[in-house]
N, C-alpha and C positions, 0 to 999 in steps of 0.2 A: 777783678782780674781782667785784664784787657784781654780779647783775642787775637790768636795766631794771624798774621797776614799772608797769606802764600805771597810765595818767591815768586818776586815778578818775571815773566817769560818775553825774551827777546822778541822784537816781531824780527821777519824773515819778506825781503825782497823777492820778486824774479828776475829773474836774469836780465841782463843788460840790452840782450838781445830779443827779448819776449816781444817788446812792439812790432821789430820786422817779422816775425814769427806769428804775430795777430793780423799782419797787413792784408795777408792773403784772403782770410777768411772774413775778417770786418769787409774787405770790398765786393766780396758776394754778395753779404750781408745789406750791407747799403745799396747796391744795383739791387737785389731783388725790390726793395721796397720805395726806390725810383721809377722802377717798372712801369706803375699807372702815370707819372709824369710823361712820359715818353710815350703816350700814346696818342696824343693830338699831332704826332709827327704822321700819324695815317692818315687823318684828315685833311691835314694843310696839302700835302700833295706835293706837286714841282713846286709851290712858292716856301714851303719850310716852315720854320718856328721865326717868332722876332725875336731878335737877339737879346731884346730885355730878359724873355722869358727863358731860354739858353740860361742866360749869369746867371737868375733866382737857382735855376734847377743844379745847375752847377755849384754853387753857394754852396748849397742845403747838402747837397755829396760831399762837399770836401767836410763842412762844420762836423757832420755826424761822422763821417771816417777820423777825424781830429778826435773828437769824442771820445770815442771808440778805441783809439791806441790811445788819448792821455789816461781814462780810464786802466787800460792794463801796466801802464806804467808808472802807475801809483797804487796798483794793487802790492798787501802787506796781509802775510797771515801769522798763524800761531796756534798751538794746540795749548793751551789754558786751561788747565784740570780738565776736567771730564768735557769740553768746548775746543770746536775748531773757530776760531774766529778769522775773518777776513775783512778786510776793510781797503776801500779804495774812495781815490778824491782826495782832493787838497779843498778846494772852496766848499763844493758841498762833499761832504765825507759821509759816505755810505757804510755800516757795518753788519757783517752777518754773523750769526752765533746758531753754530752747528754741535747739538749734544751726539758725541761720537758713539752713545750706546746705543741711540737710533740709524745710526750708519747702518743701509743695507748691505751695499757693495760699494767697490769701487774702479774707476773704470781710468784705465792707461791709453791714452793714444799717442800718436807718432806720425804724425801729416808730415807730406813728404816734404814741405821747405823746412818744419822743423827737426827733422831727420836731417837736413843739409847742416843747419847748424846745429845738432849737436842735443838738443831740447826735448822736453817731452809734456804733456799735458795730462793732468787731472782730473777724474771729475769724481765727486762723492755723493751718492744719491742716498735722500732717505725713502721716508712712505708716504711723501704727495705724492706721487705719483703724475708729477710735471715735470717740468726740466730739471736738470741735475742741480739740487741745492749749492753745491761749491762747485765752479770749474776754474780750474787755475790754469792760464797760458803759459807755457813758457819756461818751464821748469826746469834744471840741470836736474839731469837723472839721478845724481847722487841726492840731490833735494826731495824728491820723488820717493826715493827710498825712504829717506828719513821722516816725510810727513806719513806715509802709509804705515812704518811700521809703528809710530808715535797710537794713531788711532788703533791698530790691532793692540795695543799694549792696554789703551783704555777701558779697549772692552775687554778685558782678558783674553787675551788669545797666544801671549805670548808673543816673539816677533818669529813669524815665521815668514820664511822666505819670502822674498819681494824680486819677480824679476818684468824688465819692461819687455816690451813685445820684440820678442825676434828672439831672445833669451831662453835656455832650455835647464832646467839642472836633470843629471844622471838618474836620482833619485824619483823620479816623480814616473807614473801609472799613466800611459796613454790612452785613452778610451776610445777616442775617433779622429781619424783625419781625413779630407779631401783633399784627393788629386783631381787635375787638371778634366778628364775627361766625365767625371761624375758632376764636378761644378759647370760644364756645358750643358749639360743633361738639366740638370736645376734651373741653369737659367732658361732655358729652352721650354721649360714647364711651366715658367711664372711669368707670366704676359701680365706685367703689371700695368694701371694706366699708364704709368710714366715711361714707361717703354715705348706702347704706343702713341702717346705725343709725340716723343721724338721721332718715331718713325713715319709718324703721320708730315713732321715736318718737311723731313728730309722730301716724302713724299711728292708736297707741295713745290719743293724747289725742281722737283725731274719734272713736274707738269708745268712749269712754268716756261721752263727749258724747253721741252717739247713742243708746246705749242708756237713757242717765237721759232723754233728752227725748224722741228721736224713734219710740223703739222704741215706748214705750203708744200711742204713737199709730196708729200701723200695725198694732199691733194690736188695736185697735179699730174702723178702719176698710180693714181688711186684705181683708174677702171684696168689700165693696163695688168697691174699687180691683181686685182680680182676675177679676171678673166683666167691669166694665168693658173691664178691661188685661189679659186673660190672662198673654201674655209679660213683664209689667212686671218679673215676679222678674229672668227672664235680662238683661234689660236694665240694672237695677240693680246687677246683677255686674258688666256690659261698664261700665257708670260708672265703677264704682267701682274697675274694673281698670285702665282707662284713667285716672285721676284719682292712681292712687299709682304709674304709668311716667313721668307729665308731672312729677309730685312730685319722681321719681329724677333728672329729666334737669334740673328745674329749683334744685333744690339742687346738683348738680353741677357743673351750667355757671358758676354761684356760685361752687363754692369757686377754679374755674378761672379767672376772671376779677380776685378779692383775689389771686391768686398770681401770677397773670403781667399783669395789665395792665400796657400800654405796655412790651411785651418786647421788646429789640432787645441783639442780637448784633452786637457789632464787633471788627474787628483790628485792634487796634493793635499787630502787627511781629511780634511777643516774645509775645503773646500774647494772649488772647482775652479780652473783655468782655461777662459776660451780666446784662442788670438790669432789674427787672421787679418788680410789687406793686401792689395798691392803697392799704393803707390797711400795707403794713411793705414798705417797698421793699429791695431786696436784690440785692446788687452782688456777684458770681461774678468773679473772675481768676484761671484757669486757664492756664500758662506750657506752649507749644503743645511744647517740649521733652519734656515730662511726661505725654502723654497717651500709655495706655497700653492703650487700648482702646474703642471707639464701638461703640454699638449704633442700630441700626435697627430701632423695634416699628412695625411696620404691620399692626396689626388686621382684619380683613375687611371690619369694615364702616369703618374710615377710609380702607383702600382702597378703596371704593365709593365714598367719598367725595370720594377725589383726596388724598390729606395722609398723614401721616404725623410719627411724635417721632421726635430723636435727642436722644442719651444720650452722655454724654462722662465718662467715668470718667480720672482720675488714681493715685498709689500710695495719695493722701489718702485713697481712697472710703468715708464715710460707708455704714455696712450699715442698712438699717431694712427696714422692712415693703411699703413702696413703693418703685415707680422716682425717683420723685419723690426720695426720703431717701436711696437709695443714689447716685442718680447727681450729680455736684457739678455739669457745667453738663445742662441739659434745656433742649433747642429744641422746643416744644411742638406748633408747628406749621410743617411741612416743607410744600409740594406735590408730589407726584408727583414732576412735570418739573425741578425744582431738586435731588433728593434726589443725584445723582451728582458734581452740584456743588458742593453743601456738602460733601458726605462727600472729596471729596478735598480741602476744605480742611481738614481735621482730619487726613487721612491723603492728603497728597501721591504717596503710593508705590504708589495703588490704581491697579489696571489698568485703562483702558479694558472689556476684555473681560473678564470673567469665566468661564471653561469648569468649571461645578461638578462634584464626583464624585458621582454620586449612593450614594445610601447602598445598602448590601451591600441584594440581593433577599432572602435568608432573614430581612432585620429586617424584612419586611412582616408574614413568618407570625409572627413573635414579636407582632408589633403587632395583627396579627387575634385572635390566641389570646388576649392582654390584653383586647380589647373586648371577647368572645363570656365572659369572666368577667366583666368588670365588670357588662356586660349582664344575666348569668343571677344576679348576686348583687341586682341592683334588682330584679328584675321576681317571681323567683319568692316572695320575701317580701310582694308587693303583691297577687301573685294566690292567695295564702293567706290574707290578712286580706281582700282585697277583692273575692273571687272575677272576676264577668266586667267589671266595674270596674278591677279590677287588672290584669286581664291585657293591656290596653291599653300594657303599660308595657312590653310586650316589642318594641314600634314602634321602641325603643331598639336593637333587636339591627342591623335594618339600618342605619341611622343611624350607631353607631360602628362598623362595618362601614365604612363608606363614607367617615367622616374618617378614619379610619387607613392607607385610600388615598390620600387625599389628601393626609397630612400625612407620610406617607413618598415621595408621589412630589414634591415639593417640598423635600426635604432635600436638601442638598448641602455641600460642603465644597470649599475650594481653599486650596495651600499654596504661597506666592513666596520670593522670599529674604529678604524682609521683614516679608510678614504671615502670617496665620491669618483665612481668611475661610469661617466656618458659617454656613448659612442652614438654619433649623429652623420648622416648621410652616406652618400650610396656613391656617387659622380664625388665629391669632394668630403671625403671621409675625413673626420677631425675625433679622434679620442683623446678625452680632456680628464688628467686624474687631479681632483685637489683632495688636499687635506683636510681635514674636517676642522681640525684643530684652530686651522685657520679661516674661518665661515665667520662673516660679520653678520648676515643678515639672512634671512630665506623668508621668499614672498610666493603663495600661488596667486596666479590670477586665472579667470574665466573670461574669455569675450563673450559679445551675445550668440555666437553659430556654438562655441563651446557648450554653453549653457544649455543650448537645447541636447549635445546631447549627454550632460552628465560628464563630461572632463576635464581638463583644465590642464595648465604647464605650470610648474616649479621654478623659481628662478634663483641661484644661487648666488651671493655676491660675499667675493674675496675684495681685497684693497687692489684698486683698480681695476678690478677685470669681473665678468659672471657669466655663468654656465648654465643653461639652461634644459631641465630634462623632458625627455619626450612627453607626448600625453599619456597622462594618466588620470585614471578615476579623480574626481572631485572630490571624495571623501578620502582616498589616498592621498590626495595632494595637500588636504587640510590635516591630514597626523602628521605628512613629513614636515610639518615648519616645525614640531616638537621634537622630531626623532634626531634630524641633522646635523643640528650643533654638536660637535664632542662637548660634555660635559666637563665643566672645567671644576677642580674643586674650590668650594664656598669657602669664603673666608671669614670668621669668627668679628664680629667687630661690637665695641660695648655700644649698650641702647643708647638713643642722642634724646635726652629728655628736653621737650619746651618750659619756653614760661610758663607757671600757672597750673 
């Protein structure tokens, strides 16, 4: 009896206009990683680069931007029984085979030249937890539609609603939105490096400035102006200090307002909807099945503030350098008084009450003994180059003396039959609740300062991400590797007998 062949599935284009629509981004793309070529242009000085070296560098940008959009312009997908398949290239043809039941989420954007024309983009993550296994350029929204609801249909889910960013249906439960004056407040709190790069850039261009114009000036009329102005120097400092904080917070609050404007979180059932952007809108669905871990950063000073982010991590989670990049949804701005509210709508199972353990007393002295080095390794090196200058730096001893009181009496940890709930630090408070359920591994370890005195830290590990709990007893630490896992039930299987 020959078998059934399933009915072949049309492959499906992108749009016609998907290359001008990948232009923007592949040229980023390609400049950043020309970058190090362009650097012997600081060397050479007034004489330049030789022209030969110009065409190669030139070459090698146009070849890979070519690349790059023939690549999107021969990409073809299809959903093929239980498989999203995608394939691009004509000479060498690439294919990729995405099983839909491992779909964690998926994720909608809207960059604003493909917004000009009409388009929208892709992306389908599973549990590597690296870049998005399928991202498609270029998509007519109604395309959009139709491959998202294809995959929910796979996994049974039914096709429920599918809308791109900017889109609202009547029906659907708002849970959080940011306005305008909360996401300054956000970004004002989050001095990330890259903030300060830029700031530091900008920096270097007003000193640059200053010294060819303003510097002969001053000094030429320098004693006059301090005869005058005595104080004018210190004052000038306090300017100019003050001048590159407003800089920090106002390039920050920036990149935080292109990133989440108009952010609103809604339930729709089955799962959650996060979508937000200025000028690249980006639409988050995360399947509330699949969450396997929230976090809570409440910083000191957004606690002072009143607010607070949560962080909703899946098996998909994306790792980068920020929260931002690792976490797939990010609620930017929490209040306070809502924070217990939302959190059990992500995690239904959290208790009213919380009774934390606090962490083992001998991890203070470990945590004193780390500042009283950290402390003696800055100070004494300042007060050798900078004698009674330097020793000013020892102000640090009390200082980290006193957050390491704090930020050990603020630890704690609880365990239900459900979750893993740690709360760690004092100045940048992070409570982390995962699922049990979902726990690939639990390792204690002991250093040797641990050892001596009897404790040790736990360290949990979910798919991509792990949480680490305060110190505890070493003997505690060694029953939690057996207690943690939620018990999953045994599955019956017949004996496997060998030869012989």
């Amino acid at each position: 009896m020959a078998l059934a062949v399933p009915e072949e599935v049309p492959w499906k284009r992108l749009s016609a206009k998907a290359p001008l629509a990948a232009l923007v981004p592949l040229s980023a793309t390609v400049g950043r990683m020309l970058m190090g070529a362009l650097l012997p242009t600081y060397f050479a000085g007034e004489r330049g680069l030789p022209v030969v070296l110009w065409v190669i560098v030139l070459s090698i940008a146009v070849l890979l931007l070519a690349a790059g959009l023939y690549e999107v312009a021969t990409t073809s997908y299809r959903v093929m029984g239980a498989q999203l398949e995608i394939r691009s290239g004509i000479f060498t043809r690439t294919s990729r085979f995405i099983e839909a039941a491992r779909v964690q989420n998926t994720e909608v954007l809207q960059p604003f030249v493909s917004k000009l024309l009409g388009l929208v983009e892709v992306k389908v993550e599973t549990a590597s937890g690296g870049k998005a296994d399928g991202h498609l350029r270029g998509l007519a929204p109604e395309d959009a539609q139709a491959l998202i609801h294809a995959l929910q249909a796979v996994r049974g889910e039914g096709t429920a609603t599918v809308l791109l960013p900017g889109e609202a249906a009547p029906e659907e439960r708002v849970l959080s939105e940011a306005h305008l004056g909360g996401l300054l407040l956000y970004g004002a709190t989050a001095l990330g490096l890259g903030v300060i790069a830029v700031v530091m850039g900008a920096l270097h261009e007003i000193t640059e400035t200053f010294h060819k114009l303003l510097l002969p000036w001053m000094e030429a009329h320098w004693e006059a102006v301090a005869v005058a102005a005595p104080g004018m120097g210190w004052l000038a400092a306090m300017v100019a200090a003050l001048a590159g904080l407003f800089s920090l917070w106002l390039v920050s609050g920036a990149r935080a307002v292109l990133q989440f404007h108009g952010f609103r979180l809604v339930d729709t059932g089955t799962h959650l909807r996060a979508v937000g952007g200025l000028l690249t809108r980006r639409q988050v669905t995360v399947r509330r099945a699949r969450i396997q871990q929230v976090v809570l950063d409440e910083p000191f000073l957004r606690r002072t503030l009143g607010f607070g982010s949560l962080e909703v991590e899946t098996a998909g989670v994306r790792t980068g350098r920020e929260s931002a990049d690792r976490a797939e949804l990010l609620v930017p701005v929490v209040p306070t008084a809502r924070m217990p509210e939302l959190l059990r709508e992500f995690v239904p199972e959290l208790p009213d009450a919380m009774p934390f353990q606090r962490a083992h007393p001998k991890a203070l002295l470990r945590a004193r003994i780390r500042a009283v080095g950290l402390s003696v390794l800055v100070a004494a090196p300042a007060t050798w180059f900078w004698g009674a200058g330097g020793a000013m730096a020892w102000l640090l001893l009390p200082a980290q003396l006193l957050g390491a009181w704090f930020d050990w009496r603020f630890q704690g940890w609880l365990i239900t039959e459900a979750l893993v709930v740690v709360r760690q630090g004092f100045w940048r408070r992070r409570t982390t609740v995962v699922q049990r359920s979902r726990i690939q591994s639990v390792r204690a370890r002991q250093g040797p300062l641990e050892r001596g005195y009897g404790i040790g830290h736990v360290r949990i590990d979910v798919a991509g991400s792990h949480v680490i709990l305060p110190g505890v007893g070493w003997e505690e630490a060694q029953s939690l590797i057996d207690v943690l896992p939620a018990r999953r039930p045994a599955r019956r299987s017949s004996p496997v007998r060998l030869p012989g």
